[in-house]
C-alpha positions as CSV (number, residue, x, y, z in Angstrom):
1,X,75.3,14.5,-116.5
2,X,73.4,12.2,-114.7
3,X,71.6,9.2,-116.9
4,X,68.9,6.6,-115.9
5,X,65.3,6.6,-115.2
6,X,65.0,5.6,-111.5
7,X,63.0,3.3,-109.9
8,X,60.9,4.1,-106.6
9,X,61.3,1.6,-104.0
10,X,60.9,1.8,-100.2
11,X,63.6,0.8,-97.8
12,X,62.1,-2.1,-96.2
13,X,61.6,-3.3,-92.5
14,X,64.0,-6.1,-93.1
15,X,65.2,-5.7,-89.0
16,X,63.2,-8.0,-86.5
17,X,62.8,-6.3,-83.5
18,X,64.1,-8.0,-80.7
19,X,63.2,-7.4,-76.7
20,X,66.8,-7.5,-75.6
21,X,69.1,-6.1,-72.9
22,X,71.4,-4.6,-75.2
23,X,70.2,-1.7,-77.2
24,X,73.1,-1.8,-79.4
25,X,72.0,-5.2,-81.3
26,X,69.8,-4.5,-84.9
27,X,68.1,-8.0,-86.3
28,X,68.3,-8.1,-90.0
29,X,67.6,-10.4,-92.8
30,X,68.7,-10.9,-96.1
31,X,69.2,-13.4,-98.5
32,X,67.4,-15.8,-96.4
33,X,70.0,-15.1,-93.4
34,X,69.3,-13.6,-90.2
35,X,72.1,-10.8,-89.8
36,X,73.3,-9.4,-86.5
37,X,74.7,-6.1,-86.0
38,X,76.5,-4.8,-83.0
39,X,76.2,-1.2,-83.2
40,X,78.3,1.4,-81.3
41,X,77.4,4.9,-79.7
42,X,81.0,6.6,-80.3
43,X,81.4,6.3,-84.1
44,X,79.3,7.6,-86.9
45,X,80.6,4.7,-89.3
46,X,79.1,2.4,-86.4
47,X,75.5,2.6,-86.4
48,X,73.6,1.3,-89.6
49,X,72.5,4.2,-92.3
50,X,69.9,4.3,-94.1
51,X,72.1,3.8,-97.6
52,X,73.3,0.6,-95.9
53,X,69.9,-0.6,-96.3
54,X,68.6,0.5,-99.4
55,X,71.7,-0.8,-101.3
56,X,72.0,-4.3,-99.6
57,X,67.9,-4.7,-100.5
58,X,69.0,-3.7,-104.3
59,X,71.6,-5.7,-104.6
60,X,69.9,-8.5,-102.9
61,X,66.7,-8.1,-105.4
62,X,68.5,-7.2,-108.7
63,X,71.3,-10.4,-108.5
64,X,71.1,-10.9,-112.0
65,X,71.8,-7.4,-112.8
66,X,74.4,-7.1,-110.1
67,X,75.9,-10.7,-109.7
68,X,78.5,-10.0,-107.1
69,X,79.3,-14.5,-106.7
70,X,82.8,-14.8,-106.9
71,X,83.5,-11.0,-107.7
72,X,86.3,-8.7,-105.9
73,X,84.6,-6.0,-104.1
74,X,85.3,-3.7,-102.2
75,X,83.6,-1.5,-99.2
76,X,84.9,2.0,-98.7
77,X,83.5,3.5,-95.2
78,X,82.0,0.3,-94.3
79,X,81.1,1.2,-90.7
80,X,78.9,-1.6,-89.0
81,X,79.3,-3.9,-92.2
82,X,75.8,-4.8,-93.0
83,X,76.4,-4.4,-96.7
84,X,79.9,-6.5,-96.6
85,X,77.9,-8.9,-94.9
86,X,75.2,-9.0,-97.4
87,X,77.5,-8.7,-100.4
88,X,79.7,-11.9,-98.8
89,X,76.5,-13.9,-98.5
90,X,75.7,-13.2,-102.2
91,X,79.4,-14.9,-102.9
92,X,81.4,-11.9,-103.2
93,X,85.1,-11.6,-102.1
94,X,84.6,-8.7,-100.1
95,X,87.3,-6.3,-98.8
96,X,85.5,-4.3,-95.9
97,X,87.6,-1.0,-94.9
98,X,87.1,1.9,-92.6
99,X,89.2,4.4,-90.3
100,X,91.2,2.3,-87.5
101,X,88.6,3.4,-85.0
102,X,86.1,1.6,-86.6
103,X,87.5,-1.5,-87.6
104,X,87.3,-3.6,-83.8
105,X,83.7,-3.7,-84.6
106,X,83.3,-3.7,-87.9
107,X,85.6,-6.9,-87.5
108,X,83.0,-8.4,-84.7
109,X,80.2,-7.9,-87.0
110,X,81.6,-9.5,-90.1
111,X,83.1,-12.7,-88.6
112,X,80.0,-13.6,-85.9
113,X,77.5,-12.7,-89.5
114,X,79.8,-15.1,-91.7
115,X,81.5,-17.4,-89.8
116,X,79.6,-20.8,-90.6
117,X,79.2,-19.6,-94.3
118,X,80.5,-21.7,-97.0
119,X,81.5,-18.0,-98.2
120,X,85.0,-16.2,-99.5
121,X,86.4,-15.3,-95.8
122,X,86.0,-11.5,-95.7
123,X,88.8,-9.3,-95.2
124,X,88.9,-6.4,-92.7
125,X,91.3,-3.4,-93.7
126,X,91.8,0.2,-92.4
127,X,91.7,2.5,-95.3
128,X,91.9,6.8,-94.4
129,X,90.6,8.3,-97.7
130,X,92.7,9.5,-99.9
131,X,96.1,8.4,-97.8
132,X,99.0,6.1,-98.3
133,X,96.5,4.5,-101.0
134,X,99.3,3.6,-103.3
135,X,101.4,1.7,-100.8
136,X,98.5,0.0,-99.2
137,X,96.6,-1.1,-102.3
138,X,99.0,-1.0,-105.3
139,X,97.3,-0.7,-108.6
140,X,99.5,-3.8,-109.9
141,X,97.8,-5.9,-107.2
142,X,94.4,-4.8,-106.2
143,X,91.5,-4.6,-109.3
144,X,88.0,-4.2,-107.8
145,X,84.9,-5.6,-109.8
146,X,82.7,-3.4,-107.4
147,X,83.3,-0.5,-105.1
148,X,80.3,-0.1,-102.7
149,X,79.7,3.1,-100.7
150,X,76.7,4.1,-98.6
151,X,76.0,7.3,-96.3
152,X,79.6,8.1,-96.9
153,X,78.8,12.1,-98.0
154,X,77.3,13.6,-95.0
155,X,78.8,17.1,-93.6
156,X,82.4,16.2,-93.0
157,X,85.6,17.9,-94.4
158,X,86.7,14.7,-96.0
159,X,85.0,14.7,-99.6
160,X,87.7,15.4,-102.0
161,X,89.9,12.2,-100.5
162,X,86.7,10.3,-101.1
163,X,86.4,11.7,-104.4
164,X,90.2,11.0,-104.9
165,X,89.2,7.3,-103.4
166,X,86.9,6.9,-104.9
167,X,88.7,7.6,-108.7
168,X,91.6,5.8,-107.4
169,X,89.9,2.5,-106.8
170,X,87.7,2.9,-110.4
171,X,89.4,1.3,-112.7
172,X,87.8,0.5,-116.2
173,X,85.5,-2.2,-115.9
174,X,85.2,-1.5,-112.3
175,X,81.6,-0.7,-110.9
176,X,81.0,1.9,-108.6
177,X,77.4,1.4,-106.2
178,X,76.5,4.5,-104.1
179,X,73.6,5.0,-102.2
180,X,73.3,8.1,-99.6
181,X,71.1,10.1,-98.4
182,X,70.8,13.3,-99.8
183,X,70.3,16.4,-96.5
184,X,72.5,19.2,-97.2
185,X,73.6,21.0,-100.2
186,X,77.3,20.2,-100.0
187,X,75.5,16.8,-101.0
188,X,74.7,17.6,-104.4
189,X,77.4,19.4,-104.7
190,X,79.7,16.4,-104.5
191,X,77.1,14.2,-106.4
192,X,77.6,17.2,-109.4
193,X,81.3,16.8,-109.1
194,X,80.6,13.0,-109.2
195,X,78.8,13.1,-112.3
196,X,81.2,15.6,-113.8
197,X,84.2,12.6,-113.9
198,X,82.1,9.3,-114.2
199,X,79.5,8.2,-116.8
200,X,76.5,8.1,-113.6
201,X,73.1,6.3,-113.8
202,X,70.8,7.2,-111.0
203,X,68.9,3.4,-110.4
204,X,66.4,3.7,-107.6
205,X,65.4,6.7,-105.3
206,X,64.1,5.8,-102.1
207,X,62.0,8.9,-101.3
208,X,60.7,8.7,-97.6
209,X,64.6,8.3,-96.9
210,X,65.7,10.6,-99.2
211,X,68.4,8.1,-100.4
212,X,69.5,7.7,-103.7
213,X,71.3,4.7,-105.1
214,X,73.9,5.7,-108.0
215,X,75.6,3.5,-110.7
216,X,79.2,5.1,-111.5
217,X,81.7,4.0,-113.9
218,X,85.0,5.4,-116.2
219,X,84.5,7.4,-118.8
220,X,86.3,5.9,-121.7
221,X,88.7,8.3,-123.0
């Protein structure tokens, strides 16, 4: 069952529009640092989401709720990287993963955005829900303070390998952040089968998007 009294909150014009030749390049800012997104045509994990936004504004105005400075985190359908971005500039070290397709940009975004940061260096990984998960991040190694996931439930034939990510990667003590916006039923559906397996706090709802940002950890046995 799902716990929490929500707040409202409205997803911010945090982008500066810029008169530019390229129609692909978003102006953001957070955390006091201008952040620019290459965003591509051919992918859905490469334009910018609406659940992008609305978590990278929560964490960046609830730090002392969420301090992510010097925690492991990790980013699970990434796409453009705005929120590894944002999370690395709050002093995370961030793991930023997506399908293969995905990562040339995702790449670009995150090294021009961080670069000249006196930051943990990001990583970059490929990660296909639900395969090879084992071999690529073994348990023994790889612990996750945060696992952060936006827009990732939409109408694709993927969900259960994001479900069975997702519970792979949540380990006890491990917090997962998931904002998406909510259009079709198989939506809830997933967010019921969600709630069924994790304790689940729902901690803002962003109406005119129709986003809502969810707090999931293990249930203790």
């Amino acid at each position: 069952s799902l716990t929490g009294s929500p707040v409202t909150l409205k997803i911010l014009q945090n982008w500066v529009p810029r008169v530019s030749h390229y129609f692909d390049k978003e102006h953001y800012t957070y955390v006091g640092h201008q952040i620019v997104i290459q965003e591509s045509i051919e992918h859905f994990g490469a334009v910018v989401w609406p659940g992008a936004l609305a978590l990278s504004q929560y964490l960046e105005s609830n730090q002392e709720q969420f301090n992510l400075k010097d925690k492991k985190v990790l980013e699970i359908g990434a796409g453009t990287g705005l929120l590894s971005i944002v999370a690395c500039i709050l002093g995370a070290h961030v793991t930023a993963t997506d399908l293969p397709e995905v990562l040339e940009n995702l790449s670009y975004n995150i090294s021009r955005n961080t670069q000249n940061l006196n930051m943990h260096k990001p990583e970059v990984r490929k990660l296909v829900w639900g395969e090879g998960l084992n071999e690529d991040f073994p348990v023994s190694t790889y612990h996750y303070d945060f696992i952060l996931a936006t827009d990732v439930v939409y109408h694709h034939g993927a969900l259960d390998p994001l479900l069975a990510t997702m519970m792979y990667f949540c380990k006890p003590g491990t917090v997962l952040l998931w904002a998406n916006k909510f259009r079709f039923s198989t939506d809830y559906e997933f967010l019921e089968k969600v709630c069924n397996i994790f304790n689940t706090t729902i901690l803002a709802e962003f109406p005119e998007s129709n986003v809502k940002l969810l707090k999931a950890t293990v249930r203790k046995n």
